[in-house]
Structure formats: C-alpha cells, structure tokens
C-alpha positions as CSV (number, residue, x, y, z in Angstrom):
1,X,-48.2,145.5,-75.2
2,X,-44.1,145.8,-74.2
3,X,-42.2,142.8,-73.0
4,X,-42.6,144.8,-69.5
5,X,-46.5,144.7,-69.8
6,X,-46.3,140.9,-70.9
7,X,-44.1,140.2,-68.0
8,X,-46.6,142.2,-65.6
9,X,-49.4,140.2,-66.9
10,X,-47.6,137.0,-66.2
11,X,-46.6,138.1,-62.6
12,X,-50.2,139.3,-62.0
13,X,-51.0,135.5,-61.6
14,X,-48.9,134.6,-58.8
15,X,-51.7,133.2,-56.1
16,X,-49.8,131.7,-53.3
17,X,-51.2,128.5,-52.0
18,X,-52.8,127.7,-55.9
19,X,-54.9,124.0,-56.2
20,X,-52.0,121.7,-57.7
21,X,-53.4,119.7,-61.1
22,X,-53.8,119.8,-64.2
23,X,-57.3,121.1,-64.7
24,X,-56.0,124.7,-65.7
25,X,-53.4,124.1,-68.2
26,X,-55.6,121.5,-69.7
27,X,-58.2,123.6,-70.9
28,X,-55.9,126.6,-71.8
29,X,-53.6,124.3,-73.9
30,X,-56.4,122.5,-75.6
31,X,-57.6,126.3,-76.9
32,X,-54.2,126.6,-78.1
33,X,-53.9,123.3,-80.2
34,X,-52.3,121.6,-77.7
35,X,-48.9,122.3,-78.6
36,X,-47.7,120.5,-76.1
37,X,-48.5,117.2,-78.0
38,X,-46.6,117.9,-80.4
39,X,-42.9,118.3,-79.5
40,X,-40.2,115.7,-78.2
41,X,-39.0,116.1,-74.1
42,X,-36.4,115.5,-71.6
43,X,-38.5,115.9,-68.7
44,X,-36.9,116.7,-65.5
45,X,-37.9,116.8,-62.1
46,X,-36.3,116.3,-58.6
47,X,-35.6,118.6,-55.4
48,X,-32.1,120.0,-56.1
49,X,-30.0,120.0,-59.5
50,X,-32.8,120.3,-61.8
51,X,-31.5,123.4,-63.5
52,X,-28.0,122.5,-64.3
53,X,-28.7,119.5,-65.1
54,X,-31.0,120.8,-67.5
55,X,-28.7,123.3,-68.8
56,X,-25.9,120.9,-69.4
57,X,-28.2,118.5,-71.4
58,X,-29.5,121.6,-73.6
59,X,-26.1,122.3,-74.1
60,X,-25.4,118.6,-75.9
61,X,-27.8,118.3,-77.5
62,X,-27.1,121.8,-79.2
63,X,-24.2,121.4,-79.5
64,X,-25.2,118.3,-82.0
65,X,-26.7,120.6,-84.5
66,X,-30.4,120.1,-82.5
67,X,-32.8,123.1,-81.8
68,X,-32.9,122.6,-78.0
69,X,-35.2,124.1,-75.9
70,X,-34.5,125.0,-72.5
71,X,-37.1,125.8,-69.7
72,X,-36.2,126.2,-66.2
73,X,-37.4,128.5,-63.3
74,X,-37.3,130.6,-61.7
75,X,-34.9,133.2,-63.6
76,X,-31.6,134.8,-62.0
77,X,-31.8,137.9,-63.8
78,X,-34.4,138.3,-66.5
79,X,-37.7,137.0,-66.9
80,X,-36.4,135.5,-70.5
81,X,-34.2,133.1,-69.4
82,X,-36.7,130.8,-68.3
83,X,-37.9,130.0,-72.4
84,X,-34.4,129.3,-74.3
85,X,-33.7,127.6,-77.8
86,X,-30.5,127.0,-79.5
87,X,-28.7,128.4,-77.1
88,X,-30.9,132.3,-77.0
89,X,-33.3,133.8,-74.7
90,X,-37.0,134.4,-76.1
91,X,-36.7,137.6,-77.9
92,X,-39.0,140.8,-76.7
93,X,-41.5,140.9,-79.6
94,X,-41.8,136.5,-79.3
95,X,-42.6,137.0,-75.7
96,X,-45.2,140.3,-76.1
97,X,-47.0,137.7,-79.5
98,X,-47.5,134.6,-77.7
99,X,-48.4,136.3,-74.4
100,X,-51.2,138.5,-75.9
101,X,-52.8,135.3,-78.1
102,X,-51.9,132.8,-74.7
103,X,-53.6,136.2,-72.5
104,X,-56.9,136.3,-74.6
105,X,-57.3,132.7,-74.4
106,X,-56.7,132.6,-70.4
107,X,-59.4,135.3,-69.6
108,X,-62.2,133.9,-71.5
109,X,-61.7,130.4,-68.4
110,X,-63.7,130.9,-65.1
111,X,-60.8,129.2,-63.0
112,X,-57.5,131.6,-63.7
113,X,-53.9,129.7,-64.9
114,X,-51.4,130.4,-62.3
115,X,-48.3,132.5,-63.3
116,X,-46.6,129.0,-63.9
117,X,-49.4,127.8,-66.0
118,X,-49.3,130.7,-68.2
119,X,-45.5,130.3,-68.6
120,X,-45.9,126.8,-69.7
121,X,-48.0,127.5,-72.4
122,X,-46.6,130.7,-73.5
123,X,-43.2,128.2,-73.5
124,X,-45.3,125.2,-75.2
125,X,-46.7,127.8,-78.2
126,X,-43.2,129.3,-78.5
127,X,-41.4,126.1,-78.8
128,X,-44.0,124.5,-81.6
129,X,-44.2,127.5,-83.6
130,X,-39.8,127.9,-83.7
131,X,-39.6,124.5,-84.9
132,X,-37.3,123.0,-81.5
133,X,-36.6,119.5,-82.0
134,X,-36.4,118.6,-78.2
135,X,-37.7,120.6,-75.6
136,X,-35.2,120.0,-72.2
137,X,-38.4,120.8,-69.8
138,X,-37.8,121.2,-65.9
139,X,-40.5,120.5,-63.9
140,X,-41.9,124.1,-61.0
141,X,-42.5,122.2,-57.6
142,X,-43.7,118.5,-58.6
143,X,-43.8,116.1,-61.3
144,X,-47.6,114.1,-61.0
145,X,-49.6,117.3,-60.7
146,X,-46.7,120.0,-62.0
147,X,-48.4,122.0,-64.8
148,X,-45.3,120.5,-67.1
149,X,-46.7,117.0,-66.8
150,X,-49.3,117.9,-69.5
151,X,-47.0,116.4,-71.5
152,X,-46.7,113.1,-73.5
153,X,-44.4,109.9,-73.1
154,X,-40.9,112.5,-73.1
155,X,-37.9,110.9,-74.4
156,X,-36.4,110.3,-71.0
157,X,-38.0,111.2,-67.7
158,X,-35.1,112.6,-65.4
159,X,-35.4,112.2,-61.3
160,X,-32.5,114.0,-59.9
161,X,-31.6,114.6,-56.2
162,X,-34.1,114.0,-53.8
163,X,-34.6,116.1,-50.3
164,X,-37.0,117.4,-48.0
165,X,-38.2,120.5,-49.5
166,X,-42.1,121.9,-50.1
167,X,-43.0,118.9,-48.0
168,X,-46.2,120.6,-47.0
169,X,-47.4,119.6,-50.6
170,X,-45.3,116.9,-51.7
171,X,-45.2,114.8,-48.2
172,X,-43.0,114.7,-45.3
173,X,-40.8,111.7,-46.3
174,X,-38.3,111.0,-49.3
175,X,-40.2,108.4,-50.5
176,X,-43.1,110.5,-50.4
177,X,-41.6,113.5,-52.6
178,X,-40.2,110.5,-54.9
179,X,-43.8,109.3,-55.7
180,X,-44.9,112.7,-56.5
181,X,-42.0,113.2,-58.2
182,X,-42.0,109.7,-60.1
183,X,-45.3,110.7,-61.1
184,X,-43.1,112.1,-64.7
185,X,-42.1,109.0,-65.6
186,X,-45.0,108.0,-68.0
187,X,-45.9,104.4,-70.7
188,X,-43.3,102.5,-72.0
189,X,-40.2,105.3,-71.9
190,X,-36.9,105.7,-70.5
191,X,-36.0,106.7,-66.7
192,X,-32.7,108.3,-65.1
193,X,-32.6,108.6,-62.0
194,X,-29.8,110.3,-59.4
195,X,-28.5,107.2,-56.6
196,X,-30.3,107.5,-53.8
197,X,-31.4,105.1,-50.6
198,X,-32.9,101.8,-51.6
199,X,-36.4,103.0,-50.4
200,X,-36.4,106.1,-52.4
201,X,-35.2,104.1,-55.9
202,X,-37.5,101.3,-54.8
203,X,-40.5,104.2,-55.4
204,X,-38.8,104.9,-59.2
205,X,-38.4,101.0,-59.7
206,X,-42.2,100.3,-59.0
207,X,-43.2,103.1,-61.2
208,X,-41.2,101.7,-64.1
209,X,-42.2,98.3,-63.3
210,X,-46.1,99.4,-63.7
211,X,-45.3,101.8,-66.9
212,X,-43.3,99.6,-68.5
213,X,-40.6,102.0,-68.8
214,X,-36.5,101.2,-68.7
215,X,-34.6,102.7,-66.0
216,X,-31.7,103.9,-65.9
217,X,-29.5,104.3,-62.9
218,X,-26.6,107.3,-63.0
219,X,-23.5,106.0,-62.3
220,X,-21.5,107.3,-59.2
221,X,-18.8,104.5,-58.7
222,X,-17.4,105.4,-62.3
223,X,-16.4,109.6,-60.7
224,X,-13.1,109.9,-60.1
225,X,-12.1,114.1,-59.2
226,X,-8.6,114.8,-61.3
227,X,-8.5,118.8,-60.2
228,X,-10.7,121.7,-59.5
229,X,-9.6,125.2,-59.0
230,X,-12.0,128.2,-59.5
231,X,-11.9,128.2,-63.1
232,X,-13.8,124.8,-63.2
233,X,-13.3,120.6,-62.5
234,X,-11.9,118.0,-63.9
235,X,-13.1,114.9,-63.5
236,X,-13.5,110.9,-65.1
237,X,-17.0,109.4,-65.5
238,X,-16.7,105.3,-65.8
239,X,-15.1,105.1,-69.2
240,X,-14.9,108.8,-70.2
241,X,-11.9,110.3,-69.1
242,X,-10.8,114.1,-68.1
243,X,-14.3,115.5,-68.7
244,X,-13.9,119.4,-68.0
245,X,-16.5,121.5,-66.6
246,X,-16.6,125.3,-65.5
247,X,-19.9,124.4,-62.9
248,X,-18.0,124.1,-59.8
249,X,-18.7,122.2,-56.9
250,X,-18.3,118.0,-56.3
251,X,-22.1,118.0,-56.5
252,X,-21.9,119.1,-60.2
253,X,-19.7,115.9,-61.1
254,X,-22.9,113.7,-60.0
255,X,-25.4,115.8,-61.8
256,X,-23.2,115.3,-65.0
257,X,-23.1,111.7,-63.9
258,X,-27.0,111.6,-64.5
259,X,-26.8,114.2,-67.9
260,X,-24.5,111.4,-69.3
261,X,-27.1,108.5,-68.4
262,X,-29.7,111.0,-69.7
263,X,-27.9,111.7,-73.0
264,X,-26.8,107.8,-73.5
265,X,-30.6,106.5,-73.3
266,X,-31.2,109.3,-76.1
267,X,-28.4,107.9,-78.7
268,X,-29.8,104.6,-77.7
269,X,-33.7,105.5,-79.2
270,X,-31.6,106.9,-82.4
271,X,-30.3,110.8,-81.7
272,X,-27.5,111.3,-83.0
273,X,-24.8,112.8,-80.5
274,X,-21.0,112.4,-80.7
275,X,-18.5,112.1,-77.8
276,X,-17.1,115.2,-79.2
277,X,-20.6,117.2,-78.6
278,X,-21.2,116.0,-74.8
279,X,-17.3,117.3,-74.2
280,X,-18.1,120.7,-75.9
281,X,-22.0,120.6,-74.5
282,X,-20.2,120.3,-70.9
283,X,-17.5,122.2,-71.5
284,X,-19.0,124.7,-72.9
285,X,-21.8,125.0,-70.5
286,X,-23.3,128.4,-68.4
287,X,-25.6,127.6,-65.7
288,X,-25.8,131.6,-63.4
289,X,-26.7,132.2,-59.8
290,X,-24.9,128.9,-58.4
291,X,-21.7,129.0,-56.6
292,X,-21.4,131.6,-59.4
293,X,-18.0,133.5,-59.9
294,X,-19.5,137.0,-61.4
295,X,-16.0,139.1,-60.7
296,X,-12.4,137.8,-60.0
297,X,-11.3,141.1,-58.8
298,X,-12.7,141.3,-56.4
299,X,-13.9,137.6,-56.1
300,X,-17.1,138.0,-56.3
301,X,-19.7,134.6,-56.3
302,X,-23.1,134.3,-56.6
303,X,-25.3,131.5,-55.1
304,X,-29.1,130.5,-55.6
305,X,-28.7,127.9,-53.1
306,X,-31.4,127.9,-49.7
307,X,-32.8,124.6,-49.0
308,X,-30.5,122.5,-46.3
309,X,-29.5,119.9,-49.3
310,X,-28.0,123.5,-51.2
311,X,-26.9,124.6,-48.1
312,X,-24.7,121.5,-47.4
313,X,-23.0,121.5,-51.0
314,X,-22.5,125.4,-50.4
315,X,-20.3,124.3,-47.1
316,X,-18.6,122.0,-49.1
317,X,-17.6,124.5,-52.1
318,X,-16.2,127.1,-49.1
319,X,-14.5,124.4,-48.2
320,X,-12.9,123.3,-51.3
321,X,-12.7,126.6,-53.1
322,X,-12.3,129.3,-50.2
323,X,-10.2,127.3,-47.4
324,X,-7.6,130.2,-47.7
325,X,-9.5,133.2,-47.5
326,X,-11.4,135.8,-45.8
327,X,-15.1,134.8,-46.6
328,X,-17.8,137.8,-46.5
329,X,-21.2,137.0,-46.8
330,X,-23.6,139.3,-48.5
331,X,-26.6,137.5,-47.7
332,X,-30.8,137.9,-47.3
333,X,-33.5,136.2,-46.8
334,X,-37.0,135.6,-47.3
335,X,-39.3,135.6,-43.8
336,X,-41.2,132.6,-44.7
337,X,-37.4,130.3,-45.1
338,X,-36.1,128.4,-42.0
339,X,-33.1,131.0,-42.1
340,X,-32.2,129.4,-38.5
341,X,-31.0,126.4,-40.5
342,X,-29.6,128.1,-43.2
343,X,-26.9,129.7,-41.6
344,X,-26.3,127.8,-38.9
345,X,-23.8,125.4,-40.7
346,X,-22.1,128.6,-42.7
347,X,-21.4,130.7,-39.6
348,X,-18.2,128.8,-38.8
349,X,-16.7,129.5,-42.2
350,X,-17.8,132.8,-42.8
351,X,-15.8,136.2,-41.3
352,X,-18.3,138.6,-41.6
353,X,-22.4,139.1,-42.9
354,X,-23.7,142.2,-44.8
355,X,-27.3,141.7,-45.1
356,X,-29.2,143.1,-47.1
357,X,-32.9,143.1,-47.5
358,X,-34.2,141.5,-50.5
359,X,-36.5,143.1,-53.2
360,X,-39.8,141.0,-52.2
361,X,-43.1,141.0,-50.4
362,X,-42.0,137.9,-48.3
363,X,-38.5,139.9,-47.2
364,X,-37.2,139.8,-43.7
365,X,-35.5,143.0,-42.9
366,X,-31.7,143.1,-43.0
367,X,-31.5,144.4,-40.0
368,X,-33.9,141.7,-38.0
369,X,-31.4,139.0,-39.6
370,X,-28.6,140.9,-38.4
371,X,-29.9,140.8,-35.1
372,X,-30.4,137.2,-35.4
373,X,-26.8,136.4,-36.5
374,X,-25.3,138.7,-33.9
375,X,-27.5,136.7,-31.0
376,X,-26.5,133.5,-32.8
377,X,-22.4,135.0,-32.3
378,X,-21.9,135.9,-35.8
379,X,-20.0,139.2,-36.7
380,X,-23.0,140.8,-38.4
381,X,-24.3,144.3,-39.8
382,X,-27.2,145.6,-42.1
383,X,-27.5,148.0,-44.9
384,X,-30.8,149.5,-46.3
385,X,-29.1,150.7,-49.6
386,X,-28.2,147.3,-51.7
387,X,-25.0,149.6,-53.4
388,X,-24.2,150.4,-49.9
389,X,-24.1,146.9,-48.6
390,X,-22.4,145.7,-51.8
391,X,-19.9,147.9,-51.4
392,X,-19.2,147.3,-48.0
393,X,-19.1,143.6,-48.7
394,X,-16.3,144.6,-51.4
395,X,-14.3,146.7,-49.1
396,X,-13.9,144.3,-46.1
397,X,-13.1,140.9,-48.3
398,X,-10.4,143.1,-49.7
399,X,-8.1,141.8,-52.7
400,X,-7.4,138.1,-51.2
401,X,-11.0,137.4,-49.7
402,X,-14.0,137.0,-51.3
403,X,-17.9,138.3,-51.1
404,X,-20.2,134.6,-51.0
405,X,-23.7,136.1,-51.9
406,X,-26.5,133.6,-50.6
407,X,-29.7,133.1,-49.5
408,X,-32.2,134.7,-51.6
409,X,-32.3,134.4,-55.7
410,X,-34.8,137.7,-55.0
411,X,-31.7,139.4,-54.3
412,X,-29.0,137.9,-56.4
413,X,-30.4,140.8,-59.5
414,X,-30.3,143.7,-57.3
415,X,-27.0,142.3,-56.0
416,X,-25.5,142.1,-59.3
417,X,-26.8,145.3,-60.4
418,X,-24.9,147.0,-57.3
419,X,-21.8,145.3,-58.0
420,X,-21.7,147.2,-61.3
421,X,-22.4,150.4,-59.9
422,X,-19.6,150.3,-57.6
C-alpha cells in the first residue's frame, strides 16, 4: 500500500447521511486496544473557530517542550494535515502502517466505520504509539455523538462559537446545537467556553452543574485591538499586554481569548507553560485556508470560510484589511450550500467574480453561479480551466487590488495549485 492507496481507502468510506453514534468507533477501537484511553485531550468542539483555535493551543503547548498532537478537519491541501505532532504532518510510511493494521481490523465489522471513524482511529493508534503527551482533538460535526467523544474525561473540554450550521442533525436552535455540542464536556473536568447569549451558556452551565465540572468563561471585556495590518494584530487580553498574532481578522482576537482560558485551566491542573511559550505558541502560529495571505504580489488570500457566521467575519476582514482596494473574487461553490446567502452580503464589496467550478461531486457549475450573480447585479464571469480563471483573477486585481478566494475549501487546492503555475 502507497500513502495514495491508504488515502483512497480512507475516502472510500465517505457515506453521506451516515447514523451519528458511537457504535462504530467503539468496536473498532476496542480491537485496537483502545488507544484512545490512553492519552491526555483538549477536546474541542463548537460551529466556527474550532480549527484555529486548535492550532493555536497545539502551538503552546509545543512550544513548552510537550509532544502535541493536532487533529483537525477537513484538510486545505493534503490529507496529512489533519494527524499533526510536535509541530509535523504524519509521515507517508506512518499513514500507509496504521491504515493497513486500522483497514484489516475495520473489514472483519458488519456495520462499516465512516471515513471519519477510520481517521479517528488511525489518529488515536498513531498518537499512542509516538508517545504525544496531549492530543489537541477537534471535534467533525458534533460533540455527544461525534466519533471523537470516544474519549475519556480530556483535560479541558473547549465550546467555541456557536451558530446555526448542520442544523438538520444538530437542531434548529442555538441552544439546541449547544446541548449536542455540550455533550464533550464529561465527569468532574474543566470547561471553556466562547461568550455567548445567556440561554446558550445557560445549556454549558447545566451540563457542568450535572458533571461536576468547572467552567470556565473566556474573557472578552479584557480585548483591547492596538494595530492590525496584513502582516498580523496586535492586541491586549485582560492583563497580557501587546499579544502579536499573524491570524488576522477581529474574530481571531476572541478565539485567542478562549486558547488563553484554555491554556490557564491547564497550568492550573499542573502543566507546566510559561508566559514566554503562549507569546511564541501565538506568535508563532500557522493556521492555512482562512483569510489566508498565500502571495503579496500579487495579493493573493485564501478563505475556507462558507457558513453565514464565516461569511459575516469575512465582510468584516474586507472591511478592515481591503477598504482601499480593488477586490476580485475567485470564488465556487458547492450545489448543496445556500450560496444565495453567501454572497449576498459580499457583493457590495467585491468588484468583480471569476468562478470557478470546484473539484467535487456536489459542484455547482461556474457558469450557473455566474448566471446567478449577474441576475443578482454582480459583475460576474466563469472559467472551465482553474489556471485560466486564476489567472484572470490575477490580471484584473492588478498590482494594488487583490484576488479574495472563497466559498469552497474543495477548491482552495486546485486554486493554489493554479496560482503557482501562472
């Protein structure tokens, strides 16, 4: 087997519409040794966020001498940087070992692991055997019945931003999606949650109140914004001063607000992390694919954003970062995504699309979303050729605009692949 087989095998799982729970993993772990049981977690769940917030915590506790494991999804532009430790992708012949032992296993069971179950425990072996000291674990869609919540008591659970996204599974209310989401938050451990309305906390508070767990709440009156330019923020969190951070965007600021909560309820149970490590961990920090600068000539960004919550901080960023340019979006979409509300709020700010049809089975056709645009009274036109509608995109923002790529982390690879041809 090739990493390219392993990674076929893994993909050959996707089922759409899979039976949430954990009475796949279950099974398939407890043939492995349950490795799960035997590793330390920050568990993170939550609608938007998840993944920097993850990656900045990885990065701290790295950078205080810990083997940190880092396991997000989906990837930007290889399959490997979903499993991370200290720092480093899952090597090729790691990936092809544990797949084929984690493969044998899975097609001995009558009721087939997902592709996210089998990721899990290819991640859960990988981590045990590589001796990680903390595994920063982000949860796929949930947190009660997400195929990561196999695991025990973590260190601290982590609830960040909540919004109405997969509502057809996790309800059709924020305090709904918090009680699936709370569902992470397990006996006697430590909570951090992101400020939200009092019903939604209300939902973390109960859960903490039955688990017996202390919560944490991230604190938003202590941010203060010093500067922000393209190269990065800025910024004071209650008593730490002139934090610097390359992620940009004013939502990043309160997703470091909760890392900081996250990583001060860790000293507090006995890790040992400096002030000088969660400066460097932040500073030092790579989190790809959102609001993304890939090339500053031309200025080229990248952004994974496409739920309304994304869509609304992506306004914001155009309008902090961009005010003075000529914005071209390179954009496309998936035909299952309310792409109606997507670009709606972006049209006012944006000069020109390019879309682009992205490399999936669920793709809407550039050209019908250039249709839609133009009847909406955008400026719009399509490309069939990626490298064609890159370089257009290039050509029209000029040297003083910029390309904005959004809508689709399908086509952010192919995206960047075309920018490098060109």
């Amino acid at each position: 087997m090739t990493s390219e087989r392993a990674q076929e095998y893994i993909h050959s799982k996707f089922r759409k519409g899979s039976t949430p729970g954990l009475h796949r993993i279950g099974p398939l772990l407890k043939m492995l040794g349950d490795p799960q049981d035997k590793l330390k977690y920050v568990h993170i769940a939550g609608t938007n966020g998840k993944g920097s917030t993850a990656a900045m915590t990885a990065s701290i506790l790295n950078k205080a001498g810990y083997r940190a494991g880092l396991f997000t999804s989906p990837f930007i532009y290889r399959f490997h940087e979903r499993i991370q430790l200290a720092g480093e992708q899952i090597g090729d012949e790691d990936l092809v070992d544990v797949t084929l032992r984690v493969k044998a296993l899975a097609d001995t069971m009558e009721e087939q692991p997902t592709e996210f179950e089998v990721v899990c425990a290819i991640a859960f072996t990988y981590y045990l055997e590589q001796n990680c000291d903390i595994v920063v674990l982000e949860c796929g869609m949930g947190g009660t019945m997400d195929a990561t919540n196999v695991i025990p008591t973590p260190e601290v659970a982590v609830i960040c931003n909540i919004g109405l996204d997969h509502t057809d599974a996790l309800g059709d209310t924020l305090e709904k999606i918090a009680a699936a989401k709370a569902g992470i938050i397990k006996e006697n451990g430590h909570a951090v949650i992101y400020r939200a309305a009092p019903s939604v906390e209300a939902v973390f508070e109960d859960r903490c109140r039955q688990t017996g767990s202390i919560l944490h709440k991230a604190d938003f009156a202590g941010l203060v914004s010093r500067s922000r330019d393209l190269f990065g923020q800025t910024f004071d969190c209650g008593d730490r001063k002139d934090i610097q951070l390359p992620l940009l965007g004013e939502h990043q600021m309160f997703n470091t607000a909760v890392v900081l909560a996250t990583v001060d309820s860790l000293i507090d149970q006995g890790w040992k992390i400096g002030e000088e490590h969660i400066r460097e961990g932040l500073r030092d920090v790579t989190w790809p694919g959102r609001f993304d600068i890939v090339s500053r000539e031309p200025l080229f960004i990248i952004d994974g954003g496409h739920n309304p919550q994304c869509i609304e901080a992506l306004v914001k960023n155009i309008q902090d970062y961009l005010k003075d340019r000529k914005v071209i979006a390179l954009t496309g979409v998936l035909a299952d995504k309310d792409y109606a509300d997507m670009y709606r709020p972006v049209m006012p700010l944006v000069d020109r699309f390019i879309c682009v049809t992205p490399p999936s089975p669920r793709k809407l056709e550039g050209a019908l979303l250039a249709g839609y645009l133009r009847e909406a009274g955008a400026a719009a036109e399509s490309y069939e050729e990626m490298t064609r509608g890159v370089a257009r995109a290039v050509e029209l923002a000029g040297k003083d605009g910029a390309v904005l790529c959004f809508g689709s982390l399908y086509s952010i690879g192919a995206i960047r692949e075309a920018l490098d041809e060109i």
